[in-house]
N, C-alpha and C positions, 0 to 999 in steps of 0.2 A: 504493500500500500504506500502509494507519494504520500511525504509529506503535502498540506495544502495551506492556505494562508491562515485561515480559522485554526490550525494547531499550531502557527506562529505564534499567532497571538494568544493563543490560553499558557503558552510556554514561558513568551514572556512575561505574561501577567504573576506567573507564580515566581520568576527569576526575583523580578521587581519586587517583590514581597520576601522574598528571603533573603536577597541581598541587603539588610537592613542599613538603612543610613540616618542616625539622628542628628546631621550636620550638613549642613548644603555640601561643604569643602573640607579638609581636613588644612584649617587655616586658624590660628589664633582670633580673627575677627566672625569667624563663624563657631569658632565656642562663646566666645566672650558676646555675641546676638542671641544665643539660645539660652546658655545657662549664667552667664556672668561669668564663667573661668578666663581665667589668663591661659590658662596651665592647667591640665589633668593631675591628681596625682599621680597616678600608675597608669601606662600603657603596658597593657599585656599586648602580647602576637603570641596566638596560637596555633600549634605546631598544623601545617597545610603543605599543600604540595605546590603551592605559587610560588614563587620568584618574585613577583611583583609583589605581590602583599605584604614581603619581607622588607622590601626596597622601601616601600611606601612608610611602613611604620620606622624603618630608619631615620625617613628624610622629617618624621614628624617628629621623633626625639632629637633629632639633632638641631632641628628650627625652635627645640623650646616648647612644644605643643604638652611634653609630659616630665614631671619630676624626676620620676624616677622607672625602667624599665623591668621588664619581666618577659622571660621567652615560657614557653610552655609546648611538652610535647613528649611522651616515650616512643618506644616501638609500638605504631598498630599496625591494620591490616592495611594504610594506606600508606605508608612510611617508602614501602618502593618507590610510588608515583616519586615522592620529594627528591631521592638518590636520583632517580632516572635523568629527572628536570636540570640537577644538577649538575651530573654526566654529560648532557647535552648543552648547557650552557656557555656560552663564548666564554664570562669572563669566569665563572668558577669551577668548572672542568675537572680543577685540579685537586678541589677540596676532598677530603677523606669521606666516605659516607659508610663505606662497609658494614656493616652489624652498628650503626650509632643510632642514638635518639632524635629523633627529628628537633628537638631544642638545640642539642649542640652541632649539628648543622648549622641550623639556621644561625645562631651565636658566631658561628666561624665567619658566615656570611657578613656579618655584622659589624662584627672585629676585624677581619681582615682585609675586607674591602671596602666599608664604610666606614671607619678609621674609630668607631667606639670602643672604648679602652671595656677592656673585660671585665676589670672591677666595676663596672656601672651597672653590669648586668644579673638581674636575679635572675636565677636559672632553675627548673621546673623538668626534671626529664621522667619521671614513672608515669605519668597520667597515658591512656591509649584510647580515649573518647571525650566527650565536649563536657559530660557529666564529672566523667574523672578531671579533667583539665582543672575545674571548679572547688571540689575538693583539695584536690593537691596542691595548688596555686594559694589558697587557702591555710593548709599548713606551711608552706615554704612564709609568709607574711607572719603567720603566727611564731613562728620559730625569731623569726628577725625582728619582731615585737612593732612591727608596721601597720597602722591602719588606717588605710587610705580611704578616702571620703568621696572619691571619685575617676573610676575610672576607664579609660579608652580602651574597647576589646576591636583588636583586628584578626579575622579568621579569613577561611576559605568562603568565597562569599556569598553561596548558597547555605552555610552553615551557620553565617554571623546570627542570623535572629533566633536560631537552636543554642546557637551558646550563650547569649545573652541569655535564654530562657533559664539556661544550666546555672548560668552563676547566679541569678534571681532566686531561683530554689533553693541550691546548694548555700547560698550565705543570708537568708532570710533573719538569723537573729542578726545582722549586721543592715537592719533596713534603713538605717541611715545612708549606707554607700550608694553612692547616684553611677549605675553602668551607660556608658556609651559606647553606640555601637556606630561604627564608621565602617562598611565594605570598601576597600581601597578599587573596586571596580565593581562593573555589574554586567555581567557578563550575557546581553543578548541576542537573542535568535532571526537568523533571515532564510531567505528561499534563495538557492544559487543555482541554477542548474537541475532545479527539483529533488535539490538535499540542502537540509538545514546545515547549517554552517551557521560560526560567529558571525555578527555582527562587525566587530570591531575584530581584523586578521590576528591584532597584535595579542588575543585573548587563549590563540592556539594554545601558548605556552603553557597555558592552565591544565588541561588536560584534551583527550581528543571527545569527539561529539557523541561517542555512543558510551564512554564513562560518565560525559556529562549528562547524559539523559539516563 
């Protein structure tokens, strides 16, 4: 069966809906329009198979957007997609991925090519889904006697509004902390040829179209 335009459009409509965005931009004048921050306290990024996502939340702690960072991510069942991406990547290639956690990956990314000093970074590597991430991000703050009152979640970004849901649950007596969910893209759907394909080419990198559907 072709795809047709009517399941473009119900495809994208549900993208749109889980790629959560409660910021127009991922810009200090677009927190400081919605919530009055300057400044997050804590940006997490958790552990995904994007590249980009990784980059994005770099370029947001390095402009100031958060106090303080947090990777998060064990071995799951998606953990290959992240190696592969990385394998394939022009500028990181070369990074180690073998048997690691997708935190310290993405950390290496972090450190080594966007120049953040590794002691900046809280690091999170047992978690292996959006619920665990929640949990265990949770004790790695509590151990380090942190509690941040607000902050920036960047995922894979059909999952951002699942994780936000995760960390809403999993830290309910903490209902002071304000989550923010920014998808550092949103990755939707067209008719090419009479196959769905991205929207935007630059989105391949994410994963191929029959993982993503």
């Amino acid at each position: 069966m072709q795809p047709n335009t009517r399941q473009v459009l119900l495809f994208n409509t549900i993208i749109s809906f889980l790629a959560k965005r409660d910021v127009e931009s991922l810009t200090r004048a677009a927190l400081v329009e919605k919530y009055g921050l300057e400044q997050v306290d804590l940006l997490i990024l958790l552990g995904n198979s994007s590249l980009y996502v990784a980059e994005q939340a770099a370029l947001a702690y390095i402009n100031g957007l958060a106090k303080d960072l947090m990777i998060c991510g064990g071995i799951g069942h998606s953990t290959h997609y992240l190696a592969a991406n990385v394998k394939q990547h022009e500028r990181y290639h070369t990074l180690d991925v073998t048997d690691r956690p997708e935190a310290d990956i993405l950390k290496d990314v972090l450190v080594k090519y966007w120049g953040i000093p590794e002691s900046e970074i809280m690091l999170e590597n047992r978690s292996t889904n959006c619920g665990g991430n929640a949990v265990e991000a949770g004790k790695v703050l509590e151990k380090l006697q942190k509690v941040p009152q607000s902050i920036l979640l960047m995922q894979d970004p059909v999952l951002q509004r699942r994780s936000q849901a995760s960390f809403g649950k999993v830290w309910q007596k903490h209902s002071q902390v304000q989550f923010i969910s920014y998808a550092a893209f949103v990755p939707l759907l067209k008719l090419e040829n009479q196959n769905l394909v991205f929207a935007n080419s630059a989105h391949a990198e994410f994963c191929s179209i029959a993982r993503f559907l």
